[in-house]
C-alpha positions as CSV (number, residue, x, y, z in Angstrom):
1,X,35.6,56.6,50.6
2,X,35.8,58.9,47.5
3,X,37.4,57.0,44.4
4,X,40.0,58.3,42.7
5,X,41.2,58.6,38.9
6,X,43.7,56.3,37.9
7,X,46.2,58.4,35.9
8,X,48.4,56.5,32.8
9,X,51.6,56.7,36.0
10,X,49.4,54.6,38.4
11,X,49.9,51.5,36.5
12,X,52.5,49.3,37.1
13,X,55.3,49.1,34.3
14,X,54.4,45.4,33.8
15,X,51.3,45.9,32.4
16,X,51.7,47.7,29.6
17,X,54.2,45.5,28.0
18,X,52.2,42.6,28.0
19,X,54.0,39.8,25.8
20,X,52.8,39.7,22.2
21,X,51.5,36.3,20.5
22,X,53.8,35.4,18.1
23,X,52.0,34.5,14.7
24,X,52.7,30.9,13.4
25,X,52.9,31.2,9.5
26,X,53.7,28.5,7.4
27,X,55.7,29.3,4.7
28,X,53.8,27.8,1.1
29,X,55.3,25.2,-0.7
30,X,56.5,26.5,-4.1
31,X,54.0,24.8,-6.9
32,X,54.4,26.3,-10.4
33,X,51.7,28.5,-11.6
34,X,48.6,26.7,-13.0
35,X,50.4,27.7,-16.7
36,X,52.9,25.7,-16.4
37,X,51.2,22.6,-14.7
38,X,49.3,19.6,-17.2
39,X,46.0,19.5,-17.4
40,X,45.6,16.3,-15.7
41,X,47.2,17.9,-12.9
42,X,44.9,20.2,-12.7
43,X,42.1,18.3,-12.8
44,X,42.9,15.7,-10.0
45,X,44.1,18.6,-7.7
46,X,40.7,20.2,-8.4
47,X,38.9,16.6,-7.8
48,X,41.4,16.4,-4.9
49,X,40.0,19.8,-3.6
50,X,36.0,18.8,-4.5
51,X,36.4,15.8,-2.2
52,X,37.4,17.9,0.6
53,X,35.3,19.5,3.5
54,X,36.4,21.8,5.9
55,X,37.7,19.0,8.2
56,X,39.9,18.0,5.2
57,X,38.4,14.7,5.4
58,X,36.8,12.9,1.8
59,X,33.6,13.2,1.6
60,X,31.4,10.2,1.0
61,X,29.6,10.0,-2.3
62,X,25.9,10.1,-2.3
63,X,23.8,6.9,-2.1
64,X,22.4,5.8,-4.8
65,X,18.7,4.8,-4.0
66,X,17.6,1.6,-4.5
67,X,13.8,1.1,-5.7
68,X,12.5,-0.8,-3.2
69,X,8.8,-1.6,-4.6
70,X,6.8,-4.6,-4.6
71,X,4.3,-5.4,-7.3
72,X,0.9,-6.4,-6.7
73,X,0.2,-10.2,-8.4
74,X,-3.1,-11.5,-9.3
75,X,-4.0,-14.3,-7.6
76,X,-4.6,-16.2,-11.6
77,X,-0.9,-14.8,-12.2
78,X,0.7,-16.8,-9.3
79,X,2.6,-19.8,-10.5
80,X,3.4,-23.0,-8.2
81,X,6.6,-23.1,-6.1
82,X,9.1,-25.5,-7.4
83,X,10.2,-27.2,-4.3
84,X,7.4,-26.3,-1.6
85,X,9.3,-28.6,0.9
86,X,12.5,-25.9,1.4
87,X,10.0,-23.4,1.0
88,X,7.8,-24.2,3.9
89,X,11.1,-24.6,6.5
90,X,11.7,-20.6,6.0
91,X,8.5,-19.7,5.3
92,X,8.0,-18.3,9.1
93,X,11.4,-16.6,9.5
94,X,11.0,-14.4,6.4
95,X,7.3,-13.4,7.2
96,X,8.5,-12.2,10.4
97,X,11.1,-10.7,8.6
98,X,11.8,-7.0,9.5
99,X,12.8,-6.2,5.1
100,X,9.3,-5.3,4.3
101,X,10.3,-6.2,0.7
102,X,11.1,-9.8,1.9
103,X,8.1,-9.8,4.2
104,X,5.9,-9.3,0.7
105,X,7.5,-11.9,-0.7
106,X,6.9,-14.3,2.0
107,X,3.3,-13.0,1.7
108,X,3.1,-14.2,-1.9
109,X,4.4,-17.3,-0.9
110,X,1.7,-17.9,1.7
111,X,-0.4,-17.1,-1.3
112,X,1.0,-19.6,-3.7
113,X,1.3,-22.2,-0.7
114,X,-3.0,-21.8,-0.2
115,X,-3.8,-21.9,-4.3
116,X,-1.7,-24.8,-4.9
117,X,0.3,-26.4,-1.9
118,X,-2.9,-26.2,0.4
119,X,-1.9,-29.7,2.2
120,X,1.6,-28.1,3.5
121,X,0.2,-24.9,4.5
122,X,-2.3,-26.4,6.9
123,X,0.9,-27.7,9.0
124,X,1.8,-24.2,9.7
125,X,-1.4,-22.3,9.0
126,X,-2.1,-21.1,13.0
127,X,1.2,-19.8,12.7
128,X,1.0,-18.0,9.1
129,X,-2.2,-16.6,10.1
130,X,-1.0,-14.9,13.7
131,X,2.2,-13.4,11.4
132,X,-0.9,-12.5,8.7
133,X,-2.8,-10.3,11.5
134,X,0.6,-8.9,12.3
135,X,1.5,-7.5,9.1
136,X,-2.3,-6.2,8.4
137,X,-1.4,-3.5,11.1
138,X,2.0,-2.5,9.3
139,X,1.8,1.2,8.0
140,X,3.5,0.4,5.5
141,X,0.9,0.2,2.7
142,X,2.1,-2.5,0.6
143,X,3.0,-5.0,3.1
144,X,-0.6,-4.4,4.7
145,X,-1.8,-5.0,1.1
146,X,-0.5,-7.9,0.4
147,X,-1.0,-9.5,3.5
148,X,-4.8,-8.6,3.0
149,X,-4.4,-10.6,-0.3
150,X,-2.9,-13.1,1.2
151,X,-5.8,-13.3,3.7
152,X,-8.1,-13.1,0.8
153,X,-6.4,-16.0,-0.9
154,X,-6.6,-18.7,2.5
155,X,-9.8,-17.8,2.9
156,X,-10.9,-18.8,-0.9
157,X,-9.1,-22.2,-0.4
158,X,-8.9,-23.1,2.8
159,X,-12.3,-21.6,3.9
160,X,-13.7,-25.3,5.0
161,X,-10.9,-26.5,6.6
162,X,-10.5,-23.0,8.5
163,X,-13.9,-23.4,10.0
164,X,-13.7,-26.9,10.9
165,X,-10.3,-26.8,12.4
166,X,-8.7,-27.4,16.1
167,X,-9.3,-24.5,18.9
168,X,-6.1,-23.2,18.7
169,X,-6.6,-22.4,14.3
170,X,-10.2,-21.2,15.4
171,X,-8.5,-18.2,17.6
172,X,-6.0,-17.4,15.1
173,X,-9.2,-17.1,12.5
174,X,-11.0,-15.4,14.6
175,X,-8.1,-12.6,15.1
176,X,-7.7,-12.8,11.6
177,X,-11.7,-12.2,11.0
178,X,-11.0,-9.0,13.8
179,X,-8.5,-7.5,11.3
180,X,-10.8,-7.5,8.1
């Protein structure tokens, strides 16, 4: 079958008077020239325009960052806790606490608990020292820091009553003894 050229009088009338799209302007609002407008007009149609994007949506102003750092006590620096009682009922909850800032404070608790509180820190001390080899495998530096001080500080004070303790403080020692 040979083809054939398709002449301009071949096509059919229809189409080549396709319907045209029919542009949709709107027609601008009349504002008066930026001569004639105040200046504090100005400036909050241009603040207006600066909080804008391209969805016409207001854009969020940037966070400020908050310094989230923790400093490093010496263990002579430490003073003792004022009521160690409420202390020691949240003691556990904000070591296991996933603010690393609040976790680091817990730490130095654990730390001012063992200088000067030792007698209330042997209730929970199995417990302190399982959350201890916990947070000595944190990557972040200065919770693993202080929880090595902490460490440091148990073992200084409570280093007789660690070793002559029940079976169940003698594992958690011994994981702790793993860690350093």
């Amino acid at each position: 079958m040979a083809l054939r050229s398709i002449d301009d009088n071949a096509l059919p009338a229809a189409a080549t008077e396709r319907p045209r799209k029919i542009a949709k302007i709107a027609s601008p609002s009349p504002s008066p020239s930026p001569s004639t407008k105040s200046k504090a007009t100005v400036l909050e149609q241009v603040r207006r325009d600066s909080c804008t994007n391209d969805e016409n949506s207001p854009i969020q102003p940037p966070w400020k960052p908050t310094e989230q750092s923790v400093e490093y006590v010496a263990s002579a620096d430490l003073k003792p806790l004022a009521d160690p009682q409420a202390k020691l009922k949240n003691l556990l909850i904000e070591l296991e606490s996933k603010d690393w800032v609040k976790a680091c404070g817990a730490l130095n608790d654990v730390r001012r608990f063992a200088l000067y509180h030792s007698f209330l820190l042997l209730q929970i001390l199995e417990k302190v020292m399982t959350v201890i080899v916990k947070t000595m495998k944190s990557p972040r530096s200065a919770l693993c820091k202080t929880s090595i001080m902490a460490c440091s500080d148990v073992f200084s004070n409570l280093g007789q009553s660690l070793l002559s303790s029940e079976k169940e403080q003698e594992l958690a020692f011994g994981n702790l003894l793993l860690q350093l």
